[in-house]
N, CA, C and O of each residue as an XYZ file, in Angstrom:
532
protein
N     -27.704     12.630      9.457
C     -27.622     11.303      8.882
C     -26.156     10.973      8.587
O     -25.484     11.675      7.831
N     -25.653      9.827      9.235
C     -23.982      9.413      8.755
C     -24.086      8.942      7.300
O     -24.994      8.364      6.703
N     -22.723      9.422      6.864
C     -22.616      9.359      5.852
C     -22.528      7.683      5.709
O     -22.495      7.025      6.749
N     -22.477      6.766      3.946
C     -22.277      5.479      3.893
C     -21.022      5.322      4.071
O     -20.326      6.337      4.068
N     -20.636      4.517      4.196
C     -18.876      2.919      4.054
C     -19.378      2.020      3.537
O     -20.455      1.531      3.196
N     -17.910      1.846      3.554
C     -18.121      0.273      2.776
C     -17.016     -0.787      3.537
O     -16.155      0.032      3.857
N     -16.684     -1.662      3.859
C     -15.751     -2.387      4.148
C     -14.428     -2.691      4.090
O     -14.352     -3.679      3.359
N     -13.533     -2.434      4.398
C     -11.943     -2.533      3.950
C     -11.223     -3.431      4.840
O     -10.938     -3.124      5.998
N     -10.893     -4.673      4.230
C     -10.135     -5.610      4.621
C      -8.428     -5.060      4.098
O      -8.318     -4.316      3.124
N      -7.511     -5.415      4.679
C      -6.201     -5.031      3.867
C      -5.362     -6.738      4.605
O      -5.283     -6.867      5.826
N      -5.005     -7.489      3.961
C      -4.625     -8.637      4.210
C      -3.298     -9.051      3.658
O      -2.959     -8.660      2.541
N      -2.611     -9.741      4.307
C      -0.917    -10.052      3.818
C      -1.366    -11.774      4.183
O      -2.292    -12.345      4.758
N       0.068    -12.213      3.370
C       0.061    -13.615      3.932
C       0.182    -13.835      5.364
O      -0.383    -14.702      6.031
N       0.863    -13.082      5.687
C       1.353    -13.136      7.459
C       0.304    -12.424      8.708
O       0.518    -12.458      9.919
N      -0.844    -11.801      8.024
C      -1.807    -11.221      9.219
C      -2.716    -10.290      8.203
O      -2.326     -9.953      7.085
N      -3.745    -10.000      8.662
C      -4.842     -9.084      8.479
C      -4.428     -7.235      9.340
O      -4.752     -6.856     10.466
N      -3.808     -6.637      8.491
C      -3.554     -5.455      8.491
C      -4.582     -4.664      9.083
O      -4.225     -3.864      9.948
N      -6.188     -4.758      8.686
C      -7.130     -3.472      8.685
C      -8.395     -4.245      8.525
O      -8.543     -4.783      7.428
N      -9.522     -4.433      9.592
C     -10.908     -4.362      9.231
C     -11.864     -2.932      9.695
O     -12.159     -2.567     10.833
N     -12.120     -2.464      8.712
C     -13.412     -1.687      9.355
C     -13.756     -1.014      8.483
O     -13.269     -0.977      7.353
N     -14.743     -0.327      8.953
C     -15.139      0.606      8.206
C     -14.906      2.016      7.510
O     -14.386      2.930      8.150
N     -15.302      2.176      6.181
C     -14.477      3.313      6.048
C     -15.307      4.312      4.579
O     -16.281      3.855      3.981
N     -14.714      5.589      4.257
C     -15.868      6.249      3.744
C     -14.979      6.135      2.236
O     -15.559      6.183      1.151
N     -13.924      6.024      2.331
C     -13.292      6.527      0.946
C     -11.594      5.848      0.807
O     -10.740      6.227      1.608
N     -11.278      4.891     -0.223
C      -9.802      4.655     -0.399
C      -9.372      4.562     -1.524
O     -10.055      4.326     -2.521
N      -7.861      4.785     -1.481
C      -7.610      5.022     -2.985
C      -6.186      3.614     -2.726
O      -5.617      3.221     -1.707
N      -6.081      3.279     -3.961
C      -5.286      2.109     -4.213
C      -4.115      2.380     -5.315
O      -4.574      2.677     -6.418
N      -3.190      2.351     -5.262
C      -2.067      2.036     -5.986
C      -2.115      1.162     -7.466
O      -1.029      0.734     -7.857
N      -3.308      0.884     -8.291
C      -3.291      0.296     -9.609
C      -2.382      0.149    -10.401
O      -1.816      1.182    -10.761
N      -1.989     -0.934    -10.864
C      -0.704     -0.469    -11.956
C      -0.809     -0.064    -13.053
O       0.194      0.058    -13.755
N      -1.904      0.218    -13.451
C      -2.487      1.765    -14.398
C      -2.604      2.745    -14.114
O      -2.546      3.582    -15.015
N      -2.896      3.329    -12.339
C      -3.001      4.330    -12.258
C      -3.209      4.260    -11.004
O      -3.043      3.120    -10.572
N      -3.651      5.389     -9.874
C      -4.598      5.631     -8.975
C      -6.232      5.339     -8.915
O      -7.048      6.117     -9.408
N      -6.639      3.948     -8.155
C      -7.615      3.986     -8.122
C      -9.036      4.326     -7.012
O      -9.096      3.633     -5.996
N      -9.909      5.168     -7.198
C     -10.579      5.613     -5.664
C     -11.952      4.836     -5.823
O     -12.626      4.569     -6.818
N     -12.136      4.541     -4.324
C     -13.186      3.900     -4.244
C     -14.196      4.560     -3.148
O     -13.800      5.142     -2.138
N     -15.752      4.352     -3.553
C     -16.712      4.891     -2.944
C     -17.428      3.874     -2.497
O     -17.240      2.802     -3.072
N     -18.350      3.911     -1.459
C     -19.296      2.710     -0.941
C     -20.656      2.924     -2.840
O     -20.948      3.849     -3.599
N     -20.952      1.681     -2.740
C     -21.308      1.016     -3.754
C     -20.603      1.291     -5.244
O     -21.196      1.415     -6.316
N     -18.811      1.365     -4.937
C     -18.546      1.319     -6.346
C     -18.933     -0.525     -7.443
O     -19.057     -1.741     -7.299
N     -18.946      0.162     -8.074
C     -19.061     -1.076     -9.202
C     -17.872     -2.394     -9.209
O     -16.661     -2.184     -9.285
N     -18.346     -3.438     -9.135
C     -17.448     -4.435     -8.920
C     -16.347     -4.609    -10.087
O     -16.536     -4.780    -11.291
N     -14.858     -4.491     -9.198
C     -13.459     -4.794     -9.888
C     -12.756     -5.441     -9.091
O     -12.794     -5.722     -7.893
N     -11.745     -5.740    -10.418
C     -10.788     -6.521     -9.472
C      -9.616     -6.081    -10.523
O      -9.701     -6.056    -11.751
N      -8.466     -5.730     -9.678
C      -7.192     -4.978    -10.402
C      -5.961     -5.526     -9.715
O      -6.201     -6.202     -8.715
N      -4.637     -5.365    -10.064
C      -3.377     -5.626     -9.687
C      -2.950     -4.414     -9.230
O      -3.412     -3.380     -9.711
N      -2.018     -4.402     -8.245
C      -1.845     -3.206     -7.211
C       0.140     -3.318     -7.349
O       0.827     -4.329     -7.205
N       0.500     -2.206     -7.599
C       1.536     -1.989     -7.340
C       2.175     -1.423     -6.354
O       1.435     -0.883     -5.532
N       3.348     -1.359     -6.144
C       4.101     -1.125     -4.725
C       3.723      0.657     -4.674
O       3.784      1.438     -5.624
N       3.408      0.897     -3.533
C       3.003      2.266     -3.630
C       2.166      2.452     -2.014
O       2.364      1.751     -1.022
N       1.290      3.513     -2.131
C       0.745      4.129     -0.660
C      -0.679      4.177     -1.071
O      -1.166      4.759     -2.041
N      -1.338      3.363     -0.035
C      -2.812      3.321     -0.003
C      -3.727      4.485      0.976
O      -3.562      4.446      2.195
N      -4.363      5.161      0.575
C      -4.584      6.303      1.095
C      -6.525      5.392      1.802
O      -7.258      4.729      1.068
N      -6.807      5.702      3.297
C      -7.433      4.966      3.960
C      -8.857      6.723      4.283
O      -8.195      7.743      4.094
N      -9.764      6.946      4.508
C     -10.849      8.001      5.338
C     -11.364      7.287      5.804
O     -11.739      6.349      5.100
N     -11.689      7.274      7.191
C     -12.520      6.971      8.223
C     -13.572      7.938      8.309
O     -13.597      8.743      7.378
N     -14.529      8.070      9.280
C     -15.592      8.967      9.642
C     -14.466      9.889      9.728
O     -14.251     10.693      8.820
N     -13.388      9.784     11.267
C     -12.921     10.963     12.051
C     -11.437     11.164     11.435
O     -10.909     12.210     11.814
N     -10.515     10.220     10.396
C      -8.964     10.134     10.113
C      -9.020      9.620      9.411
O      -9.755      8.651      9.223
N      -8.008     10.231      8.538
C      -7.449      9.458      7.500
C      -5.869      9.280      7.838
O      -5.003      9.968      8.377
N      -5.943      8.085      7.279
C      -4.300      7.571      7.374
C      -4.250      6.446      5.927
O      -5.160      5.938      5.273
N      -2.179      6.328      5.776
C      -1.975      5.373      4.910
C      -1.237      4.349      5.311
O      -0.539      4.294      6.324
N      -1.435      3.374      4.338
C      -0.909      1.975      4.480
C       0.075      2.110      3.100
O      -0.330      2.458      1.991
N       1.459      1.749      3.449
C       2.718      1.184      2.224
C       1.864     -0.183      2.032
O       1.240     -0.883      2.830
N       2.097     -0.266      0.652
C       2.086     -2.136      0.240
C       3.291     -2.064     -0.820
O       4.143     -1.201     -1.032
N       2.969     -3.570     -1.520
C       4.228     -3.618     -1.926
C       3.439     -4.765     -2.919
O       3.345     -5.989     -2.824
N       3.108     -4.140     -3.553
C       2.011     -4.997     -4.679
C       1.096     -5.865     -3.507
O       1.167     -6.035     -2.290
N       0.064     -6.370     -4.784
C      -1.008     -7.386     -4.613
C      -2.061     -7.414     -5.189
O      -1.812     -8.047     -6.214
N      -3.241     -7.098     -5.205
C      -4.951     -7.344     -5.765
C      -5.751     -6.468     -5.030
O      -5.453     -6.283     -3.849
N      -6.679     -5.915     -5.497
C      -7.819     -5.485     -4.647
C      -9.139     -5.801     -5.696
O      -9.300     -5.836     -6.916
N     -10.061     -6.029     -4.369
C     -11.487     -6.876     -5.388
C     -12.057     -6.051     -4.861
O     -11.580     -5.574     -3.831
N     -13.673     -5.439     -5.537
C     -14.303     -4.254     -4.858
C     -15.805     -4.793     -5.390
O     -16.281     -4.755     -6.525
N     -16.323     -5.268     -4.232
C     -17.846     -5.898     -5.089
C     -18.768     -5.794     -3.518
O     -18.334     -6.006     -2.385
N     -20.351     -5.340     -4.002
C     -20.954     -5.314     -2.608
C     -20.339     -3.675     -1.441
O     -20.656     -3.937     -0.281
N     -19.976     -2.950     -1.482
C     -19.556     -1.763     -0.314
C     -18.755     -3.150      0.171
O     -19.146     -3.830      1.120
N     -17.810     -3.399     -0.468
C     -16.856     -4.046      0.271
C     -14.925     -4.182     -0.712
O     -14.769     -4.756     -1.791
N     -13.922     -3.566     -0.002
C     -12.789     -4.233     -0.181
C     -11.920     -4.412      0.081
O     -11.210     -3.883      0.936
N     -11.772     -5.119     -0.518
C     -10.603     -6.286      0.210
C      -9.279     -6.224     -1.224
O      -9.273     -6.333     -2.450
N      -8.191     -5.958      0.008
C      -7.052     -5.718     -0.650
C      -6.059     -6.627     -0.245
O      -5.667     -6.516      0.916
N      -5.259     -8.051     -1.400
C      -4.251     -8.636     -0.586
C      -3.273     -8.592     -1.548
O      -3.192     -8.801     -2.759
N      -2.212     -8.099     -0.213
C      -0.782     -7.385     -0.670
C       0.080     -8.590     -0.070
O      -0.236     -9.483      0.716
N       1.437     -8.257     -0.804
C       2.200     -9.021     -0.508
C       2.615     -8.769      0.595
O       2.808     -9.680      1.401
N       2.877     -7.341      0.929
C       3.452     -6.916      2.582
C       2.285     -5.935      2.455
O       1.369     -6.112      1.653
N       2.375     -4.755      3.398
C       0.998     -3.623      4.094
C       1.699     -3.014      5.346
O       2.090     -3.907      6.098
N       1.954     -1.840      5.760
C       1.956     -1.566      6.715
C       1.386      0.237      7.037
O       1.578      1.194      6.286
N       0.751      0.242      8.219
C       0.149      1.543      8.524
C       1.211      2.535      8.739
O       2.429      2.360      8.767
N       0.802      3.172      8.825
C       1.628      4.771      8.734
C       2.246      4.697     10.174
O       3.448      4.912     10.334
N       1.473      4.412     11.145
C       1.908      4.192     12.760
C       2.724      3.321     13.011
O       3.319      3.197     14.082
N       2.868      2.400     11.725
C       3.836      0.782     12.302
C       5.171      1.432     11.825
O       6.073      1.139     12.610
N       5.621      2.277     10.718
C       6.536      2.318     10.152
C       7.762      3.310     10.734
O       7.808      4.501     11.040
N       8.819      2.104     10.728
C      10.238      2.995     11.283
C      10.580      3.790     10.553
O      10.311      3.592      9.368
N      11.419      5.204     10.981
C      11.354      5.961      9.852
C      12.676      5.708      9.481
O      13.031      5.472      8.326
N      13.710      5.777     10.870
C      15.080      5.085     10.325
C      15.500      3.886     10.192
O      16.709      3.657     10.148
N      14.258      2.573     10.076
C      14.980      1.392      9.212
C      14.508      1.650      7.804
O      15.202      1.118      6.938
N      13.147      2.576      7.261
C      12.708      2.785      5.867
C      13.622      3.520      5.403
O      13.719      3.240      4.209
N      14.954      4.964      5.913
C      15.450      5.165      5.452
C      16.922      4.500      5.132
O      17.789      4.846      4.329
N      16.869      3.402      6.079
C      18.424      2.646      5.998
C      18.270      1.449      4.376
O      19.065      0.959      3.574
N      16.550      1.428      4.621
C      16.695      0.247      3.315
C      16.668      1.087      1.817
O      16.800      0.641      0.678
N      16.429      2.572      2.326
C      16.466      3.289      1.120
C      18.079      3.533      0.642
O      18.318      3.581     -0.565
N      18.972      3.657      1.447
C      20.084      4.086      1.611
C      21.091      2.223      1.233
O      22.082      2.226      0.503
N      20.762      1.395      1.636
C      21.322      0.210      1.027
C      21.077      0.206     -0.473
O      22.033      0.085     -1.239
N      19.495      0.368     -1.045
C      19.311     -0.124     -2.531
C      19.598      0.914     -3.306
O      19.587      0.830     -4.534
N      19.899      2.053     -2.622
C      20.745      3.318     -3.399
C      22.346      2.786     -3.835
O      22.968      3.045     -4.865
N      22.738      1.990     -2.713
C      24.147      1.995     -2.650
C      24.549      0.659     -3.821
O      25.572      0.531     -4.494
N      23.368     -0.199     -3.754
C      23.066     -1.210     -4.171
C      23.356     -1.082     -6.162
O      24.096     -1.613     -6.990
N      22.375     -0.159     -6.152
C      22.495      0.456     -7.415
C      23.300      1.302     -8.250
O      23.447      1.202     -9.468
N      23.892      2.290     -7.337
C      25.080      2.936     -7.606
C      26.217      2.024     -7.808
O      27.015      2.391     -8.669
N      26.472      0.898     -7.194
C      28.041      0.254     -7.390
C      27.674     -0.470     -8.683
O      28.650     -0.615     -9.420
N      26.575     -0.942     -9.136
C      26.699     -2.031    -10.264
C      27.392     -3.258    -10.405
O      27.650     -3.626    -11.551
N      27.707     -3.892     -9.531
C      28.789     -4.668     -9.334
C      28.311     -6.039    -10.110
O      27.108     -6.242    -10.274
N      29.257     -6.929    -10.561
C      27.882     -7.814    -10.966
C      27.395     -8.886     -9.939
O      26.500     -9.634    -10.333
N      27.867     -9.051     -8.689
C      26.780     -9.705     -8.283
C      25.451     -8.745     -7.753
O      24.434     -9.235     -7.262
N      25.598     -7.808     -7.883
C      24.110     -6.949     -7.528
C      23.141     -7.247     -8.201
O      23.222     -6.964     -9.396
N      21.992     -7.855     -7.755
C      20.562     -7.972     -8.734
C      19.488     -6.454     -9.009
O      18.626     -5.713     -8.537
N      20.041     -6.642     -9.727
C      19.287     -4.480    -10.301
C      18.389     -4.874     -9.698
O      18.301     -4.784     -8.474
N      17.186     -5.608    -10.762
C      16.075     -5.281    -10.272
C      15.395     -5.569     -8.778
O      14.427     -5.012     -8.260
N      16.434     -6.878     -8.156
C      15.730     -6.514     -6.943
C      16.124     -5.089     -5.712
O      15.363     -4.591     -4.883
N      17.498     -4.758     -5.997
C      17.565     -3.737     -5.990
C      17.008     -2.400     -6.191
O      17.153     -1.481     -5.386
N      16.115     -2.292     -7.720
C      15.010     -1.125     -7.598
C      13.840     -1.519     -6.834
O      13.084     -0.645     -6.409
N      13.582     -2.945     -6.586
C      12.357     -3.177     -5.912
C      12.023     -3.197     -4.704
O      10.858     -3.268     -4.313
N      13.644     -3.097     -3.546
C      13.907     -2.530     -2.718
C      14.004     -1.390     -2.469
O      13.998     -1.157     -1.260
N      14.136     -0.161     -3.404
C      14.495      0.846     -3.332
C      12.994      1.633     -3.523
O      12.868      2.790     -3.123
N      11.772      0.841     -4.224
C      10.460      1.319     -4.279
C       9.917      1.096     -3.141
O       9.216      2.032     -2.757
N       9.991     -0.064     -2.238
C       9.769     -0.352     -1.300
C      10.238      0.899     -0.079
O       9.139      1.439      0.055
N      10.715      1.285      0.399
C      11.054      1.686      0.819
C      10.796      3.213      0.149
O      10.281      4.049      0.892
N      11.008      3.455     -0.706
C      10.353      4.686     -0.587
C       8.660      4.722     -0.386
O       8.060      5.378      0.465
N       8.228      4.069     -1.138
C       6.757      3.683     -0.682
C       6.458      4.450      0.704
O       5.713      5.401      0.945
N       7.614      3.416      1.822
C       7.395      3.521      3.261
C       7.790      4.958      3.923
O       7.341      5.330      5.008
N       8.516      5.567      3.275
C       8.520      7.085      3.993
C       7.720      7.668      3.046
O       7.269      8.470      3.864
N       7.123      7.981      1.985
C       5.604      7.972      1.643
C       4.379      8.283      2.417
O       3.620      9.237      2.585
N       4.534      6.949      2.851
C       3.349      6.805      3.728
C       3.753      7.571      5.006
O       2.677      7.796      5.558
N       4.604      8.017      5.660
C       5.055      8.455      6.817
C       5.142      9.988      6.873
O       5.182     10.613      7.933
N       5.168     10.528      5.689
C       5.564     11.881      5.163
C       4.178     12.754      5.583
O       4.099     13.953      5.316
């Protein structure tokens, strides 16, 4: 007997990342790590920049996001991030060049440097070799 799923949409403003089916994912919460099972109990949470961990029947793989929402109601969810990308899409030497700018970014202090978008580049990007690791 196959085991259950539940549905996983992963959606950006710019395209639909991921439909299908899947047995088990965990989400980036900005409280914590959150995992989900087919018929978990309906939520809806804020997602921080971080690595979404994906099980299929046969693979597991992850997706970087970079904040957004995930709603979990019905064996179904749906996650929309501001950006998303799979483990297969991601360069490893432009994720480490943007790690290596908001390092440099941060180290000079200069004042036109914007810190924080600077650390938020610098999460970003680590996020993305994260997911690649």
């Amino acid at each position: 007997m196959a085991e259950k799923t539940q549905r996983l949409e992963i959606v950006t403003p710019e395209r639909k990342v991921y439909s299908g089916d899947v047995r088990f994912v965990v989400v980036p919460g900005v409280e914590g790590e959150l995992g989900f099972l087919p018929e978990h109990a309906p939520l809806v949470s804020a997602l921080k920049i971080g690595v979404m961990k994906v099980q299929e029947e046969n693979r597991t793989f992850k997706v970087a996001i970079s904040g957004g929402f995930v709603e979990v109601r019905n064996s179904r969810v749906t996650v929309l991030a501001r950006t998303a990308e799979r483990d297969e899409e991601i360069d490893r030497e432009r994720a480490e060049a943007a790690k290596a700018r908001a390092e440099q970014r941060l180290a000079a202090r200069t004042p036109d440097v914007d810190v924080v978008r600077a650390e938020l580049a610098l999460k970003r990007a680590l996020a993305r070799l994260k997911a690649i690791s």
